[in-house]
Steps between C-alpha positions, in 0.01 A plus 500: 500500500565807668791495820351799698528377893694211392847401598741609278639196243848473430719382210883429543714681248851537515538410874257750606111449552321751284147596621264339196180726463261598261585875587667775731121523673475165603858511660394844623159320628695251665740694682220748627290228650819392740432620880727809564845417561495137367653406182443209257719240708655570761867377417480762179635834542243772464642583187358525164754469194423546150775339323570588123735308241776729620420426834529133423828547350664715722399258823672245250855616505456589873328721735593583844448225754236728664327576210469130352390425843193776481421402126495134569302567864241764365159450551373588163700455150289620197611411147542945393629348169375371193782323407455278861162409404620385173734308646278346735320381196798331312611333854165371506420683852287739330414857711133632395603838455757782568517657861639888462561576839377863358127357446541320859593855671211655283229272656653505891560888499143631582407238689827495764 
């Protein structure tokens, strides 16, 4: 089943809900369809984090109140590491596939 115009499904790893896609296009499909100047929901920051495994560790021992505040707030978490999905998979809240915020900013570049 293909999630192009769909809402974007979530999965909650390590207190933070991951954006769980088949791809960086349908994220990229889904962000492109919102009206100009509206963003997923409108508590989230407009924000899009791409959280590694050193990511995950560092914001374990402690980030700055102001950025735990934007990574827990943003809009738009994508799983940029393997080892998250695999993780995802032995928690049993499996993620389809790996997000590299790299792919994402290859598919919205021409078309912002």
């Amino acid at each position: 089943m293909t999630e192009r115009g769909a809402a974007l499904q979530r999965q909650e790893l390590f207190g933070l809900s991951f954006v769980d896609a088949e791809s960086p296009l349908a994220v990229a499909d889904v962000l492109l369809r919102r009206p100009r100047g509206e963003f997923l929901d409108a508590a989230a920051l407009p924000v899009i984090i791409t959280p590694n495994v050193d990511i995950l560790v560092k914001r374990d021992r402690g980030l700055h109140p102001d950025a735990e505040a934007v990574v827990r707030g943003a809009g738009v978490v994508l799983p940029d590491g393997q080892p998250i999905v695999w993780a995802g998979r032995w928690l049993r809240r499996p993620l389809r596939a790996r997000l590299p915020g790299s792919e994402l900013v290859r598919e919205l570049w021409p078309k912002i």
